[in-house]
PDB file with SEQRES, HELIX, SHEET and CRYST1 records, atoms N, CA, C and O in Angstrom:
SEQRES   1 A   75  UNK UNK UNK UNK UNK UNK UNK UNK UNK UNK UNK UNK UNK          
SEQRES   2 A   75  UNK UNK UNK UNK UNK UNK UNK UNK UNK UNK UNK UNK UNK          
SEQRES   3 A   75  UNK UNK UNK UNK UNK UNK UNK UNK UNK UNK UNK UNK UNK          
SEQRES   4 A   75  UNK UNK UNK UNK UNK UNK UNK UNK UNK UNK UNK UNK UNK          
SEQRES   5 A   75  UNK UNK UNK UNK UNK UNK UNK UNK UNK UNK UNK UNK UNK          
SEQRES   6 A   75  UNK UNK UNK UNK UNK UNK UNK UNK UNK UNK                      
HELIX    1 AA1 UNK A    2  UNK A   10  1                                   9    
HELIX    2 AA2 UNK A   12  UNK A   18  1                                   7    
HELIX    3 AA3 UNK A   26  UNK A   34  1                                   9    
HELIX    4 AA4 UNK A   49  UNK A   52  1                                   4    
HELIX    5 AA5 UNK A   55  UNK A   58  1                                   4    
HELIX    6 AA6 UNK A   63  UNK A   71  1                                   9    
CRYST1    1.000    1.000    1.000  90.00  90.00  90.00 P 1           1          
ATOM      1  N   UNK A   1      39.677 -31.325  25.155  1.00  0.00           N  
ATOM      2  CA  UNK A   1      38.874 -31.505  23.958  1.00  0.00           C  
ATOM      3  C   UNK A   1      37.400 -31.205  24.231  1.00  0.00           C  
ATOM      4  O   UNK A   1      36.738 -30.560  23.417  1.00  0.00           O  
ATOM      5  N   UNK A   2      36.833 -31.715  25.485  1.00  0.00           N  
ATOM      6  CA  UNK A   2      35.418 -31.151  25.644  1.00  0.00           C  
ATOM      7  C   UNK A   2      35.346 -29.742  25.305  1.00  0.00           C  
ATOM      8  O   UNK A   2      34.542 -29.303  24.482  1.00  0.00           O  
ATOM      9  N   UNK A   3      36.484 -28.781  26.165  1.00  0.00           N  
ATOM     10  CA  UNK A   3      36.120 -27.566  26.429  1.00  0.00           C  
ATOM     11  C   UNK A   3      36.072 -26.949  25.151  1.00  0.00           C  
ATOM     12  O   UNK A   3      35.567 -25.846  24.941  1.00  0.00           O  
ATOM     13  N   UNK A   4      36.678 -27.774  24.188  1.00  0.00           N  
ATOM     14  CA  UNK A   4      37.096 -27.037  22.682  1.00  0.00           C  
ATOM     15  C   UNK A   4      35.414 -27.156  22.186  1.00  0.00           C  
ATOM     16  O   UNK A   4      34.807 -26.143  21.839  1.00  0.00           O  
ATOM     17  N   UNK A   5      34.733 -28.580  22.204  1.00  0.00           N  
ATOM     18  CA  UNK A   5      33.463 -28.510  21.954  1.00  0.00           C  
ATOM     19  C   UNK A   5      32.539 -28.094  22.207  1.00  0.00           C  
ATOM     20  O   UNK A   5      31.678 -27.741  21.400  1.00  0.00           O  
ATOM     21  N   UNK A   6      32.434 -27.981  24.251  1.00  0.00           N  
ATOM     22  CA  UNK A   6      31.873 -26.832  24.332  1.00  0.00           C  
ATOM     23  C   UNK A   6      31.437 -25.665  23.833  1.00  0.00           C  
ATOM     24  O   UNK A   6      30.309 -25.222  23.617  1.00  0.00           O  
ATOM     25  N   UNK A   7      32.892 -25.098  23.639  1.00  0.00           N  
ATOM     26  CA  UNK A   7      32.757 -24.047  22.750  1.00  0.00           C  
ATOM     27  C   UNK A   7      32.470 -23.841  21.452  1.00  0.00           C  
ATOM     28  O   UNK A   7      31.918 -22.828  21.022  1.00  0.00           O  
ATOM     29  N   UNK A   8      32.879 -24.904  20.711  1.00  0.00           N  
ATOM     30  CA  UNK A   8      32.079 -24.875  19.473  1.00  0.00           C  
ATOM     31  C   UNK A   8      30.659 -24.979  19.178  1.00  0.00           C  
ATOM     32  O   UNK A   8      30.067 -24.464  18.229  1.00  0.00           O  
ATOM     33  N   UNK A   9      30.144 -25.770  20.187  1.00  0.00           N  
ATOM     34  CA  UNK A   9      28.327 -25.536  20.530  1.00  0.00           C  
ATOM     35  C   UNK A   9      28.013 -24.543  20.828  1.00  0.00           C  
ATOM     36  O   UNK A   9      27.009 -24.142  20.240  1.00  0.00           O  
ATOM     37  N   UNK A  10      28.553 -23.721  21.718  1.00  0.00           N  
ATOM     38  CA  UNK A  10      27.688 -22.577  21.867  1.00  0.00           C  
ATOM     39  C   UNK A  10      27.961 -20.960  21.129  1.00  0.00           C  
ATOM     40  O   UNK A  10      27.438 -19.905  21.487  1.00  0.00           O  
ATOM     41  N   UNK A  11      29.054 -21.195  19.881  1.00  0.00           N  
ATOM     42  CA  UNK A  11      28.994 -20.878  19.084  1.00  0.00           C  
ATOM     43  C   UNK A  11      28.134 -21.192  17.857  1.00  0.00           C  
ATOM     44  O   UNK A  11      27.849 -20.400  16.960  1.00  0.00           O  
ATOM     45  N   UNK A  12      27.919 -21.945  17.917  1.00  0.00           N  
ATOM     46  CA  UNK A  12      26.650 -22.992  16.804  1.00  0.00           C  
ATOM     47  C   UNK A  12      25.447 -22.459  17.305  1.00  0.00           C  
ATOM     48  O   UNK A  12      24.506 -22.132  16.581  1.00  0.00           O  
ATOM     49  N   UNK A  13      25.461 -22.365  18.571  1.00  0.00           N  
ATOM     50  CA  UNK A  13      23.706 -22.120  18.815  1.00  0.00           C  
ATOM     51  C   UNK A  13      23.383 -20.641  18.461  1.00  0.00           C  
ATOM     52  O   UNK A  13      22.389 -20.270  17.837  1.00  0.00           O  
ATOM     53  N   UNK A  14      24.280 -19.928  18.906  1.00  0.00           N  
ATOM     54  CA  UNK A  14      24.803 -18.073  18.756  1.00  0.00           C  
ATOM     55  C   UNK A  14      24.515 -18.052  17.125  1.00  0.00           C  
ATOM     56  O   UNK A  14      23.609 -17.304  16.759  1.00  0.00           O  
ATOM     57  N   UNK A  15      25.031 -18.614  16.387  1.00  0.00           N  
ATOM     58  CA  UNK A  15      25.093 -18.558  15.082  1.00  0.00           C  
ATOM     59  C   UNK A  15      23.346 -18.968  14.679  1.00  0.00           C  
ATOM     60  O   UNK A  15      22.691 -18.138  14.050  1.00  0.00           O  
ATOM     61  N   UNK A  16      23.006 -19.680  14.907  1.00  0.00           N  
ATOM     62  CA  UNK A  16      21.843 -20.172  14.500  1.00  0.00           C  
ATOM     63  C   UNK A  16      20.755 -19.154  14.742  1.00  0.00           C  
ATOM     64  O   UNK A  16      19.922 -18.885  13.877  1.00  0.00           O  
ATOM     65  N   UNK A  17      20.789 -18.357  16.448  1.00  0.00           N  
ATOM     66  CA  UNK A  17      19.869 -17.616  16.559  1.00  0.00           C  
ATOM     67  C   UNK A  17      19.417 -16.509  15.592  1.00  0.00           C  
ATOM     68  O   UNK A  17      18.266 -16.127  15.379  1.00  0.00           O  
ATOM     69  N   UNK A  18      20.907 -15.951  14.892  1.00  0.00           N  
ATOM     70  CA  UNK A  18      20.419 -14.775  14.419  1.00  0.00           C  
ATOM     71  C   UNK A  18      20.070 -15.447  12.151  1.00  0.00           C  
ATOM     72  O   UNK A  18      19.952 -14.878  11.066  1.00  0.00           O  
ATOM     73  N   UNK A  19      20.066 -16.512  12.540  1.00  0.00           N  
ATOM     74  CA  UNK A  19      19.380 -16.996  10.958  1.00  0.00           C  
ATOM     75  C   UNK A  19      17.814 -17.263  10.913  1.00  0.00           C  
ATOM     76  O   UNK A  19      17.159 -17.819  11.795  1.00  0.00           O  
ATOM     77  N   UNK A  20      17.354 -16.764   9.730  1.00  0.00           N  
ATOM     78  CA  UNK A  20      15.834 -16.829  10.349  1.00  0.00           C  
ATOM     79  C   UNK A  20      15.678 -17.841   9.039  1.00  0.00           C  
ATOM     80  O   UNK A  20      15.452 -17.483   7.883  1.00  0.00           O  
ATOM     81  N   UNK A  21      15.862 -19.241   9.535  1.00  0.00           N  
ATOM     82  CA  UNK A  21      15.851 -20.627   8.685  1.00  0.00           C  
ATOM     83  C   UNK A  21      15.177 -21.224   9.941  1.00  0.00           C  
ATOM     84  O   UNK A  21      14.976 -21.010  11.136  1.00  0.00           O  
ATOM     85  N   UNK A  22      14.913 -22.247   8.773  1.00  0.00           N  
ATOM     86  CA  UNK A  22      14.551 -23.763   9.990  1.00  0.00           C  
ATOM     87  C   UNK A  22      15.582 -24.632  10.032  1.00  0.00           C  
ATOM     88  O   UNK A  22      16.049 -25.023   8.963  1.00  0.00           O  
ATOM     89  N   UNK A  23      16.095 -25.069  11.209  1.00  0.00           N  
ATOM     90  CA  UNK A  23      17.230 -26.541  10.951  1.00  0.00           C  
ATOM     91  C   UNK A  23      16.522 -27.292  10.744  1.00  0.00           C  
ATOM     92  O   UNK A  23      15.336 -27.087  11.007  1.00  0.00           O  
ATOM     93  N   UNK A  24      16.988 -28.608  10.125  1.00  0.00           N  
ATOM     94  CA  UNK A  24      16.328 -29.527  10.395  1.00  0.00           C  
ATOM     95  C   UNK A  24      16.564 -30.067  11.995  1.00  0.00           C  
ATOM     96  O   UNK A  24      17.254 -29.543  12.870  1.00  0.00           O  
ATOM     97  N   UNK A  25      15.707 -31.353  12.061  1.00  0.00           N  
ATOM     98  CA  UNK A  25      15.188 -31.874  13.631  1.00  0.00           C  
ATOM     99  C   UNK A  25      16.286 -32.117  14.212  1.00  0.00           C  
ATOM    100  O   UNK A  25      16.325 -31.904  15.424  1.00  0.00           O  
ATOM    101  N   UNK A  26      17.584 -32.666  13.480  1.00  0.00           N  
ATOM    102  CA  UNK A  26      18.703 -32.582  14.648  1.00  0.00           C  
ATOM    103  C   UNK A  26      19.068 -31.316  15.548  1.00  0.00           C  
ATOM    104  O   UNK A  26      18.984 -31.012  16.738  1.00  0.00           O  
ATOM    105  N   UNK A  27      19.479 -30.784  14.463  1.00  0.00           N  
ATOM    106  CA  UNK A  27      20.348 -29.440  15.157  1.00  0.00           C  
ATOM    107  C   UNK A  27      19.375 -28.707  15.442  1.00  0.00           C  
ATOM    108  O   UNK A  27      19.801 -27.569  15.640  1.00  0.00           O  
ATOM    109  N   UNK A  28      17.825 -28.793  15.621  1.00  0.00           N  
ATOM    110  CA  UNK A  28      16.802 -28.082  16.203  1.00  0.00           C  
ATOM    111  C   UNK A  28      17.164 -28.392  17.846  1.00  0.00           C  
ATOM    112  O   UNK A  28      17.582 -27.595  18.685  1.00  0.00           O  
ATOM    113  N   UNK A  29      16.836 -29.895  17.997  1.00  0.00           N  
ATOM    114  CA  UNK A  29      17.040 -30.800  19.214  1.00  0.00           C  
ATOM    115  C   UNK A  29      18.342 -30.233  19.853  1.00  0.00           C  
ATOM    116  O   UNK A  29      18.466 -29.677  20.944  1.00  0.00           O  
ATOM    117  N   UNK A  30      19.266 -30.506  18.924  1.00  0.00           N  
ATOM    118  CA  UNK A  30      20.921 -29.908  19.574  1.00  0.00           C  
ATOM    119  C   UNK A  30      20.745 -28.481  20.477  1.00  0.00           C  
ATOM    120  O   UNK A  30      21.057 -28.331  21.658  1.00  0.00           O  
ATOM    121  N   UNK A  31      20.278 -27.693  19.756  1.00  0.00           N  
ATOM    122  CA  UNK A  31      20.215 -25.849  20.030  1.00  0.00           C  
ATOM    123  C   UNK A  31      19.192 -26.080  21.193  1.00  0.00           C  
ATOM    124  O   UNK A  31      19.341 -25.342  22.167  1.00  0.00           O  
ATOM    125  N   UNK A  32      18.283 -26.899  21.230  1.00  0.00           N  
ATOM    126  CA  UNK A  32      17.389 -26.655  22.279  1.00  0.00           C  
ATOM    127  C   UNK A  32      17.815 -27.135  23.684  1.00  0.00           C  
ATOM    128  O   UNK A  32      17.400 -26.631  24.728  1.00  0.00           O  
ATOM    129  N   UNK A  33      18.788 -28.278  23.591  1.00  0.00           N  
ATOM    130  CA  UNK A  33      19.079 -28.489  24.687  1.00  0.00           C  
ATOM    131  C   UNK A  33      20.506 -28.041  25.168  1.00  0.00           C  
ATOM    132  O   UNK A  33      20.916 -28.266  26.307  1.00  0.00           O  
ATOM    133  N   UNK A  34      21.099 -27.503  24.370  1.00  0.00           N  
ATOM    134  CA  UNK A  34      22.474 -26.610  24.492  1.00  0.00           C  
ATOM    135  C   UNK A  34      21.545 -25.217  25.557  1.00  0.00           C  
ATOM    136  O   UNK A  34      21.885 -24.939  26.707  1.00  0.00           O  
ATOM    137  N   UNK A  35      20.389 -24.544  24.812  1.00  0.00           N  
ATOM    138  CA  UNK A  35      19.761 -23.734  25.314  1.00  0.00           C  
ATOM    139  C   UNK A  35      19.030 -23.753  26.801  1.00  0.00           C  
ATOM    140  O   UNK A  35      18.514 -22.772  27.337  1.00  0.00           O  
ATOM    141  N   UNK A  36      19.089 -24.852  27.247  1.00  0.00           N  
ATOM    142  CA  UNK A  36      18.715 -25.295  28.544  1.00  0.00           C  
ATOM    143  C   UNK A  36      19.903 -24.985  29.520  1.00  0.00           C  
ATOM    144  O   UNK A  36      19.825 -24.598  30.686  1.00  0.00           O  
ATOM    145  N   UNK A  37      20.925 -25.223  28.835  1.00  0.00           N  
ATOM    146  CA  UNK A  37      22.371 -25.289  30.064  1.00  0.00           C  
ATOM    147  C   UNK A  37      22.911 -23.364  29.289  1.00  0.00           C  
ATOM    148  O   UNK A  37      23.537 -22.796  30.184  1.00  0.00           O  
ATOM    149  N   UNK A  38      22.843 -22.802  28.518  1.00  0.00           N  
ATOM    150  CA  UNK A  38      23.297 -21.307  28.373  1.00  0.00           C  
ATOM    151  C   UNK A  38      22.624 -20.589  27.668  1.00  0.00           C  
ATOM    152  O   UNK A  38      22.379 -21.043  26.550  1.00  0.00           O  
ATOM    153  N   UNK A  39      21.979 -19.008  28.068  1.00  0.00           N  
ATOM    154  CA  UNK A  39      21.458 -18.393  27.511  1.00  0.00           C  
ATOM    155  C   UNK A  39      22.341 -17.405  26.395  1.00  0.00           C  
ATOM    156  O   UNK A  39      23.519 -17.059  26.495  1.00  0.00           O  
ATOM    157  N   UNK A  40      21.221 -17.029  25.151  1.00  0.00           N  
ATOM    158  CA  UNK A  40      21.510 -16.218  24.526  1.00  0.00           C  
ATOM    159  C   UNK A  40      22.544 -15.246  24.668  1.00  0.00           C  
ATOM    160  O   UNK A  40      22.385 -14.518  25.647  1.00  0.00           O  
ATOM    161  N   UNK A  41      23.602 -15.011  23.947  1.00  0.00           N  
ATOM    162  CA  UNK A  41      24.789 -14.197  24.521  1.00  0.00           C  
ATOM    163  C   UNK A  41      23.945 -12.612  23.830  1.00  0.00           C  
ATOM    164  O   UNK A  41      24.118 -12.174  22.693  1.00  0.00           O  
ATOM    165  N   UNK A  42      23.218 -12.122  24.700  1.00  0.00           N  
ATOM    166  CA  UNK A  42      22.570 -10.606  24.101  1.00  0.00           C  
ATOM    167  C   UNK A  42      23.597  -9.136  24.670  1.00  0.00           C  
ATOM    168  O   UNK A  42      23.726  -8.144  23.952  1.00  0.00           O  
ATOM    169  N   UNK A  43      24.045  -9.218  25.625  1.00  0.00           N  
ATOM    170  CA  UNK A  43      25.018  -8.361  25.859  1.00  0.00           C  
ATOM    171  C   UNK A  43      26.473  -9.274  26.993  1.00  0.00           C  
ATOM    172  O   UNK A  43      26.547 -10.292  27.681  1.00  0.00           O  
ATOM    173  N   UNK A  44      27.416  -8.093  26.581  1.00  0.00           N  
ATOM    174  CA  UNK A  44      28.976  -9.110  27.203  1.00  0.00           C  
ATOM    175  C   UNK A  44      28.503  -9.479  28.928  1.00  0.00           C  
ATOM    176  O   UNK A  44      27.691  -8.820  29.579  1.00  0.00           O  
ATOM    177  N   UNK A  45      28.983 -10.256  29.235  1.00  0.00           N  
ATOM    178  CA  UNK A  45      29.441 -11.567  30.268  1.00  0.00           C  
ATOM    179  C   UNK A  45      30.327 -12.112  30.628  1.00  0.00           C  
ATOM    180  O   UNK A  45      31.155 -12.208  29.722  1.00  0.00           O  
ATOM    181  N   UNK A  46      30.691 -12.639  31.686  1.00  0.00           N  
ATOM    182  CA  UNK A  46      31.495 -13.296  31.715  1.00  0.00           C  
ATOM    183  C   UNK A  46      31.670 -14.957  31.020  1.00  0.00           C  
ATOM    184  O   UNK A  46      30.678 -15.656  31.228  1.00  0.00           O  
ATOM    185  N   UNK A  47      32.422 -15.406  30.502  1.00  0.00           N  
ATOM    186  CA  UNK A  47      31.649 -16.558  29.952  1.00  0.00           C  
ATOM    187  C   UNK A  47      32.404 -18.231  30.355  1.00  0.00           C  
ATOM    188  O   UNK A  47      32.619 -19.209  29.639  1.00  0.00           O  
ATOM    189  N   UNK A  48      32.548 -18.075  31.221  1.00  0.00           N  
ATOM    190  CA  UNK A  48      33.526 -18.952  32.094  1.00  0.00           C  
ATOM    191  C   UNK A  48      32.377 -20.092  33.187  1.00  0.00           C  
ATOM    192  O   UNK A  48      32.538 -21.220  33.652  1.00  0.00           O  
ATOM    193  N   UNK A  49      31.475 -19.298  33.233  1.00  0.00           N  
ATOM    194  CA  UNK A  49      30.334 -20.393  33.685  1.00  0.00           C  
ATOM    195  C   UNK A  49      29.693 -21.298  32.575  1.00  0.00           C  
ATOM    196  O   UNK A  49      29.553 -22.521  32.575  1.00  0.00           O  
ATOM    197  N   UNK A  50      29.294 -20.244  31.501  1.00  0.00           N  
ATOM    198  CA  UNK A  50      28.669 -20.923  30.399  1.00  0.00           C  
ATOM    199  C   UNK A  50      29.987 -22.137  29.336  1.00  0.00           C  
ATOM    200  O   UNK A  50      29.931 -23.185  28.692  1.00  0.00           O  
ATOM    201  N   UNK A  51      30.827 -21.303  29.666  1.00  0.00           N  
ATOM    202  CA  UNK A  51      31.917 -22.832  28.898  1.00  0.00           C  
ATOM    203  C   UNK A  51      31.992 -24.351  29.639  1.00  0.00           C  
ATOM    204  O   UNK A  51      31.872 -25.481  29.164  1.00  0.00           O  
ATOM    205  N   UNK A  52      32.284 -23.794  31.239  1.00  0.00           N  
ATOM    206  CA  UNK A  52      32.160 -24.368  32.132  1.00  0.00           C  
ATOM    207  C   UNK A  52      31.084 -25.804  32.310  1.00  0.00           C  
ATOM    208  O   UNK A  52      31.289 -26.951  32.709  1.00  0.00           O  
ATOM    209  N   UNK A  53      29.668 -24.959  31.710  1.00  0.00           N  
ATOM    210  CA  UNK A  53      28.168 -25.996  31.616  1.00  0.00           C  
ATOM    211  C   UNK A  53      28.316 -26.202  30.613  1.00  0.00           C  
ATOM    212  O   UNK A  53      27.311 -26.744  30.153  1.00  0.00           O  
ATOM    213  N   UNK A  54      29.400 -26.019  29.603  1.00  0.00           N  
ATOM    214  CA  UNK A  54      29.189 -27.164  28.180  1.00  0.00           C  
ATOM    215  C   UNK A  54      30.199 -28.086  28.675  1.00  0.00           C  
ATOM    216  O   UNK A  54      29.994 -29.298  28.730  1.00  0.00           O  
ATOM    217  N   UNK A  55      31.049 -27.654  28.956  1.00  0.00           N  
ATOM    218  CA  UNK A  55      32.043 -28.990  28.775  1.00  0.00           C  
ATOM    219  C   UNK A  55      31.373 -29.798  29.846  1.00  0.00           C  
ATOM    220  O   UNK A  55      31.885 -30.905  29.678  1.00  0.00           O  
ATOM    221  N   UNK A  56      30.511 -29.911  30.873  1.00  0.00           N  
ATOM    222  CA  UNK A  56      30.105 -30.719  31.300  1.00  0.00           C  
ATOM    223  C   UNK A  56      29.111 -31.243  30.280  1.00  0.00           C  
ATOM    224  O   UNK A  56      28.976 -32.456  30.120  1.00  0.00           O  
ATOM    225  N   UNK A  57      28.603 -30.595  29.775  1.00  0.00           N  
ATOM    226  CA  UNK A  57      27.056 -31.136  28.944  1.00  0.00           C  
ATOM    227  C   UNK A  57      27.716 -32.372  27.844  1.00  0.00           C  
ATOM    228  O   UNK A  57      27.277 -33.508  27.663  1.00  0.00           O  
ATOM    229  N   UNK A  58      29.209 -31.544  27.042  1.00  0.00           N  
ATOM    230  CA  UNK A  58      29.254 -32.341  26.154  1.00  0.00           C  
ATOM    231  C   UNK A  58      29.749 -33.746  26.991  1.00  0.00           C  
ATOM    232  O   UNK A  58      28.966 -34.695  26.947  1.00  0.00           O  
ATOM    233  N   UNK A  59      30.735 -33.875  27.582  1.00  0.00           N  
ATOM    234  CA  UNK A  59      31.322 -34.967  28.025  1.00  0.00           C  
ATOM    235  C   UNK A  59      30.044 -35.649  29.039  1.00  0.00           C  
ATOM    236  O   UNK A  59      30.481 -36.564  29.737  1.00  0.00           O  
ATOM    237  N   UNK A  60      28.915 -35.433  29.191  1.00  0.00           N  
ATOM    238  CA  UNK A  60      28.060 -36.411  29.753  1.00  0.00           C  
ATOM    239  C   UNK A  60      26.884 -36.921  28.289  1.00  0.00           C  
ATOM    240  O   UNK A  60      25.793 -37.443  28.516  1.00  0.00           O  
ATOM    241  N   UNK A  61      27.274 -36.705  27.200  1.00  0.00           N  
ATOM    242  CA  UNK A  61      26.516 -36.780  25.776  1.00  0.00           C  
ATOM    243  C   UNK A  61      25.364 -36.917  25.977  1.00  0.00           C  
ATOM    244  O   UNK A  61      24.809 -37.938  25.571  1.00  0.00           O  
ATOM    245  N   UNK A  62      24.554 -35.793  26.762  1.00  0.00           N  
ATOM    246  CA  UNK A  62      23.353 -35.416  26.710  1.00  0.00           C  
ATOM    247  C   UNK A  62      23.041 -34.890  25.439  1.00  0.00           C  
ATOM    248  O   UNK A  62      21.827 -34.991  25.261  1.00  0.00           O  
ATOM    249  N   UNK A  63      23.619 -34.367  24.472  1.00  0.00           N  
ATOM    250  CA  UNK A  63      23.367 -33.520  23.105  1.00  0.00           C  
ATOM    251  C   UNK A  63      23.008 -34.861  22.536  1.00  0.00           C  
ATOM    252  O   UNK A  63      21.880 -35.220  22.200  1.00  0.00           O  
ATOM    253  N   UNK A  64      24.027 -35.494  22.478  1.00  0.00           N  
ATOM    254  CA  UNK A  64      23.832 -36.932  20.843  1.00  0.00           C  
ATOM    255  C   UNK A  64      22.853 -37.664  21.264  1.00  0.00           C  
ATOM    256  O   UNK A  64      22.257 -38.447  20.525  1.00  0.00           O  
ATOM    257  N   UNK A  65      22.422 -37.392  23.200  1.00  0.00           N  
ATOM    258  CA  UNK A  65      21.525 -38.857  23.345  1.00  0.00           C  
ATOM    259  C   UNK A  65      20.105 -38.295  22.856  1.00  0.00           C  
ATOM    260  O   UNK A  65      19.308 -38.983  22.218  1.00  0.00           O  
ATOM    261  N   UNK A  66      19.856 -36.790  23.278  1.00  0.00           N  
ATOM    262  CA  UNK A  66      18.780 -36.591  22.498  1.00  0.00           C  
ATOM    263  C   UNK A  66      18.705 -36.383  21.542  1.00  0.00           C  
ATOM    264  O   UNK A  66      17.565 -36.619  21.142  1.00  0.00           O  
ATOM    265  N   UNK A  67      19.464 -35.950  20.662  1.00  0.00           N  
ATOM    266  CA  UNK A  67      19.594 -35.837  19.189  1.00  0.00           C  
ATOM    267  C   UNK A  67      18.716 -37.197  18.203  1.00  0.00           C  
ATOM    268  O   UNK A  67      17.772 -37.243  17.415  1.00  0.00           O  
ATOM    269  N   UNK A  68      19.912 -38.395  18.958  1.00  0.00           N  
ATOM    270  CA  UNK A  68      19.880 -39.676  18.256  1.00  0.00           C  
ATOM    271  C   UNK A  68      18.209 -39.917  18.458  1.00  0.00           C  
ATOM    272  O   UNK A  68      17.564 -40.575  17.642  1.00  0.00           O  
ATOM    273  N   UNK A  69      17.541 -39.232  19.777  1.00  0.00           N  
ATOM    274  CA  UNK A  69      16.160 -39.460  19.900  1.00  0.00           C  
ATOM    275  C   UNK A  69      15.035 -39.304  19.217  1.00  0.00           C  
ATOM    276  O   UNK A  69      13.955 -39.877  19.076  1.00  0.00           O  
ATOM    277  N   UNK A  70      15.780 -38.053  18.705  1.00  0.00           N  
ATOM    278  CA  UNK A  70      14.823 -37.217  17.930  1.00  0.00           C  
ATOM    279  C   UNK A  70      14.637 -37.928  16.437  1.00  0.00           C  
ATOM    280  O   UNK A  70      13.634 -38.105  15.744  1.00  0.00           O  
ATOM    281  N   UNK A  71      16.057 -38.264  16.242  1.00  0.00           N  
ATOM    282  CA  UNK A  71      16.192 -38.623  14.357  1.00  0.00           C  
ATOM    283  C   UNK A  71      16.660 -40.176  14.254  1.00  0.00           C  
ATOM    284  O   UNK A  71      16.696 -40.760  13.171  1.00  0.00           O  
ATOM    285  N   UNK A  72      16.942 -40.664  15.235  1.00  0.00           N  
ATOM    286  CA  UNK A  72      17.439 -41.774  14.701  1.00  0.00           C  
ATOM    287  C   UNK A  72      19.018 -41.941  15.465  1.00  0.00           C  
ATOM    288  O   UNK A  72      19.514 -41.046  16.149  1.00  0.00           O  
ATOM    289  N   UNK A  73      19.635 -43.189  15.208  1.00  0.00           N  
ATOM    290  CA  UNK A  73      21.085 -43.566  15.782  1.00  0.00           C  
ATOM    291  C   UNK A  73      22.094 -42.684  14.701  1.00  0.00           C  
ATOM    292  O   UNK A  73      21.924 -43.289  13.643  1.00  0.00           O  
ATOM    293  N   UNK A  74      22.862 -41.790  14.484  1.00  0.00           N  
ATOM    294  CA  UNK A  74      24.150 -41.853  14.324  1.00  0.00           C  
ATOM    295  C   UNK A  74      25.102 -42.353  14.251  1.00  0.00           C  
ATOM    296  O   UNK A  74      26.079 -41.764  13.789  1.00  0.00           O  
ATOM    297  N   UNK A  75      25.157 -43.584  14.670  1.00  0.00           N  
ATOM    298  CA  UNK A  75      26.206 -44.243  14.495  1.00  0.00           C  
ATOM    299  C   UNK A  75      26.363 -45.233  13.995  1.00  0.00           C  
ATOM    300  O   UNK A  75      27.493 -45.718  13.926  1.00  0.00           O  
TER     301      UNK A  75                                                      
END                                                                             
């Protein structure tokens, strides 16, 4: 299940780059620190490291702890 989220984050962040919006402060916070652990997918890769550093990222909830920092508790 991480690895599934993993991957759904760094599809989220991919998606976000090429919108020229503002998120609001969560998913600003989210993308920025997703962006710390994998860069921009600008040409093909292998992507087995970068899944690799999400599913660690998500399952240590570094995303929600800063998130919740930024905006408030979630829960």
């Amino acid at each position: 299940a991480y690895g599934v989220l993993g991957i759904e984050f760094m599809a989220a962040a991919q998606a976000l780059d090429f919108r020229e919006f503002t998120p609001g402060k969560g998913v600003r916070k989210a993308k920025e620190v997703i962006r710390r652990y994998v860069d921009f997918l600008d040409e093909d890769r292998p992507l087995y490291p970068d899944h690799t550093r999400m599913k660690a990222l998500v399952e240590s909830c570094e995303i929600l702890e800063e998130v919740e920092a930024a905006v408030g508790s979630l829960g």
